[in-house]
N, C-alpha and C positions, 0 to 999 in steps of 0.2 A: 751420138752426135759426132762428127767427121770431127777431127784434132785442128783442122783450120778453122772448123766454125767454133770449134770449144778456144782456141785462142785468143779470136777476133772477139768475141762474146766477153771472155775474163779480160781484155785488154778496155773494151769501151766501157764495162763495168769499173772499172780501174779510173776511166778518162772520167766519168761521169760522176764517178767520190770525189773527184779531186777537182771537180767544178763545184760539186755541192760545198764542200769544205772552204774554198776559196769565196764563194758567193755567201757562206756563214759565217766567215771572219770578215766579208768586207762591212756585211748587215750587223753584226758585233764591232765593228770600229766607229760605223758610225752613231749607233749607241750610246758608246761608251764616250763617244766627241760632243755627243747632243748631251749627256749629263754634267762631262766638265765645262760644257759652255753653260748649261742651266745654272749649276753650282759658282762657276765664277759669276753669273749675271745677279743672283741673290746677295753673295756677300760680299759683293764691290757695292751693291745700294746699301746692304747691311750696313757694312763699318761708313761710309759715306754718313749714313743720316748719322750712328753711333760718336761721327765726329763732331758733327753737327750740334744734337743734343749738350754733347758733353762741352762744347765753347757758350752754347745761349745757358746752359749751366752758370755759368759765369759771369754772366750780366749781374747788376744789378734792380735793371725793373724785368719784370717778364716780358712786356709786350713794349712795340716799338709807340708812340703818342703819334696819334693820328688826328692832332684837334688842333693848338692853337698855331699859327707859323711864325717863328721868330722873326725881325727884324729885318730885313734883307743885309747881305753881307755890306760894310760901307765904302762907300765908291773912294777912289784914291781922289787924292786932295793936290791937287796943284798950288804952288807959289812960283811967284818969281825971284831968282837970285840974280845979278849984276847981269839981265837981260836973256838969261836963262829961264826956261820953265821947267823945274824941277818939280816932279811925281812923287809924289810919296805915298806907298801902298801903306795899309793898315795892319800892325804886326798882326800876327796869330793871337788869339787867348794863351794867358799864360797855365790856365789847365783847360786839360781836354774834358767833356762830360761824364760824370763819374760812373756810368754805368757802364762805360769801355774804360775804364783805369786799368780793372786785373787783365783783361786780355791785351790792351797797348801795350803792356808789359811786359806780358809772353813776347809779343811782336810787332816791334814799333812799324810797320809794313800796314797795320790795321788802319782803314781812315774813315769806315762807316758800316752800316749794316743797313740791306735792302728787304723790302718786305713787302710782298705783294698777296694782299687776301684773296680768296676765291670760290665763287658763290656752286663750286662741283663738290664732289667727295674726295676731290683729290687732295693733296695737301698744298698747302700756301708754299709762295716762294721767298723764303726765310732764311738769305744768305750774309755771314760776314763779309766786307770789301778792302780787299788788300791791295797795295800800288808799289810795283817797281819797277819792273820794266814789261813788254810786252812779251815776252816769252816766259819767263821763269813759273808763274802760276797756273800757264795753260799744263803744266804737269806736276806741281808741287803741293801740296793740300796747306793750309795753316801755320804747319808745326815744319814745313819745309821737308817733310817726307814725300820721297815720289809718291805720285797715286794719278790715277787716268784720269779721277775725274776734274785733279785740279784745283783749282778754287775760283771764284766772281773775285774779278779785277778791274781798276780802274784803267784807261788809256795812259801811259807812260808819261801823255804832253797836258795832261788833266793837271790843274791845281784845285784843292777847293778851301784854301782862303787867301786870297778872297777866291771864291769860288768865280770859271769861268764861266762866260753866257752857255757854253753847249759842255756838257760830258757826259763821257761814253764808258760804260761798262761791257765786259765782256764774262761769258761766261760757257761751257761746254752743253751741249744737248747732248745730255746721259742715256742713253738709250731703258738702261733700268728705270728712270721715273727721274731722278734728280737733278740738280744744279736747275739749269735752264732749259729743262727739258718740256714743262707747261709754258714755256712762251711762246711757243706757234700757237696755242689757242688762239692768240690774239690773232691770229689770220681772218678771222670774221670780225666784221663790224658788230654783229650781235653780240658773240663774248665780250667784247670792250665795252659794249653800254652795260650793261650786267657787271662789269669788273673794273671802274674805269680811273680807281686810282693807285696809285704807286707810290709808294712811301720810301724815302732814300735820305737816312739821317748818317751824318756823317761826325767825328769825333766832338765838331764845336757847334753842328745845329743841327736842326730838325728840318724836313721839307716834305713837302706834300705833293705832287705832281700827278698828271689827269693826260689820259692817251690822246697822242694828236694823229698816231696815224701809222700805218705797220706797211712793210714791204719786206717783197723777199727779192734779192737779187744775187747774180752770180758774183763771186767774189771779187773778179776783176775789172766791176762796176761800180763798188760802193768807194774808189778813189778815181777819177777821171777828171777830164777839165772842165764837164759839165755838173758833175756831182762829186762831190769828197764827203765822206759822211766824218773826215777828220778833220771839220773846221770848226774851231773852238770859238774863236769871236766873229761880231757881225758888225757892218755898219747896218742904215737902212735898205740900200739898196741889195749889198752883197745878202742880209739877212729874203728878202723879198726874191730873192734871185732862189737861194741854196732852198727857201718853202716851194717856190715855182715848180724845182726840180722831184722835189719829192710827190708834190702832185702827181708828177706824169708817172712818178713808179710806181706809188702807193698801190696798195689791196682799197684802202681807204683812207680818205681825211674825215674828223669827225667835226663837230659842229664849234667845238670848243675856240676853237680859232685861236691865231699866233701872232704878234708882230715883234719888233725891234727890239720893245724893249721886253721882253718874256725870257726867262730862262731855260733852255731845253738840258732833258736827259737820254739817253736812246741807249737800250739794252741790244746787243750782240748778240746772237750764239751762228753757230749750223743749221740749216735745213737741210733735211734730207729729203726733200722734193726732187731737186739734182742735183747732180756731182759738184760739190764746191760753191755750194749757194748757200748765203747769209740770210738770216732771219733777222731783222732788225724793226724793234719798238722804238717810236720816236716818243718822248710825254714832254708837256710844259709844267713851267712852277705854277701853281696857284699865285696868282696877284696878289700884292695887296687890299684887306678886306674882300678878297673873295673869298669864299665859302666852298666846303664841298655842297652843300645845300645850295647850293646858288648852280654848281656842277651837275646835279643830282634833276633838279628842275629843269634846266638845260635840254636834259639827254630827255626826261618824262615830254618836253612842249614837241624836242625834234620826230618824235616817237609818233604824235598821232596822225 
């Protein structure tokens, strides 16, 4: 072989190592990129539930009461003073309910526990509820150690006692399975009849609550002068107005129906439908002497 073809030859031979070699470490990087994303995506759900477990540890009952509903919170008492009408709200109970005493403890930030059963294999949404402000939990877990996923928090302008007509929790959609990661299910009407209560007991009561209706919207919608999903109290009309509005967004309204005087709750998290889009569950309180069986029949008459 001619010494220009024997150099051209060892040279492309040379080129073409060091293309294989390069296209074998880029195929090995991403590799080894796809195992430490597998490996962190396990054991961020891992210690996430591990956290979990180990606060319902804690409790005093296992399971959240899904039966009878307290009393409604008591409405503030007007008098009049020297031609004043003076408010007087209803203090707090002087103890919180004893099966959050050890965890209030750990951290007085604690003000309920949310609990959503569910008729799939997946696991229920069985989260503690902490309130401070609106930042601090979308990256803090419990014990106020960083962690992505966070914890379920209440809105910062939320009181609940007395508890106000609307509040809003917020919570991360974990891509590994956890926090609020099953509440886009609720994007069909079908899973909501199939799943259609929501249990949200907070340090000094218990509450029972039943889906009125889901929406996803982009984030720089769910506050506007048409809609604010951040209005805490209603008159009749403002109340009649801010249902109006969710009509028009809703996936669905269900049959359950709402007026003035009902109490709403509406769980938060992300969709990742698109870029910066809210997933948001609306539910109402169970009425007075209403029933989940009264709920239950409801959905069975709207059904046929």
């Amino acid at each position: 072989m001619p010494e220009k073809k024997k150099a051209r030859h060892s040279k492309n031979a040379r080129g073409g190592a060091r293309l294989y070699r390069a296209a074998f470490l880029a195929v090995l990087a991403l590799v080894v990129l796809a195992a430490v994303y597998i490996v962190k995506f396990y054991r961020e759900r891992s210690e996430t539930e591990a956290l979990n477990a180990q606060l319902h540890a804690l409790l005093v009952t296992a399971e959240p009461s899904a039966s009878a509903q307290p009393s409604p919170t008591p409405a503030p008492q007007a008098t009049v003073s020297g031609g004043a009408q003076i408010v007087a709200y209803p203090t707090p109970p002087s103890e919180i309910r004893k099966e959050f005493k050890g965890l209030h403890d750990l951290n007085p930030d604690l003000i309920g526990r949310l609990y959503i059963p569910t008729d799939t294999e997946h696991s229920p949404i069985d989260q503690f509820v902490l309130k401070r402000d609106n930042e601090y939990y979308l990256t803090h877990d419990f014990y106020g150690e960083k962690r992505k996923s966070g914890a379920v928090f209440m809105d910062e302008a939320n009181e609940i006692w007395p508890q106000d007509q609307h509040m809003i929790l917020y919570g991360h959609n974990m891509k590994n399975g956890t926090m609020f990661a099953r509440l886009t299910q609720y994007s069909t009407i079908k899973y909501a009849a199939r799943n259609p209560f929501v249990y949200f007991d907070t340090i000094y009561e218990t509450g029972t609550y039943v889906v009125l209706a889901a929406m996803r919207l982009p984030a720089k919608e769910t506050m506007t002068p048409s809609f604010n999903i951040r209005t805490f109290f209603f008159g009749d009309a403002s109340f009649n107005s801010f249902l109006y509005a969710i009509r028009e967004r809703a996936l669905y309204v269900t049959t359950v129906g709402a007026d003035a005087n009902d109490q709403l709750l509406s769980l938060v998290t992300c969709s990742y439908n698109e870029n910066d889009e809210r997933f948001i569950l609306i539910t109402r309180r169970l009425r007075e002497n209403e029933t989940e069986d009264d709920i239950l029949a409801l959905i069975k008459g709207s059904n046929k």
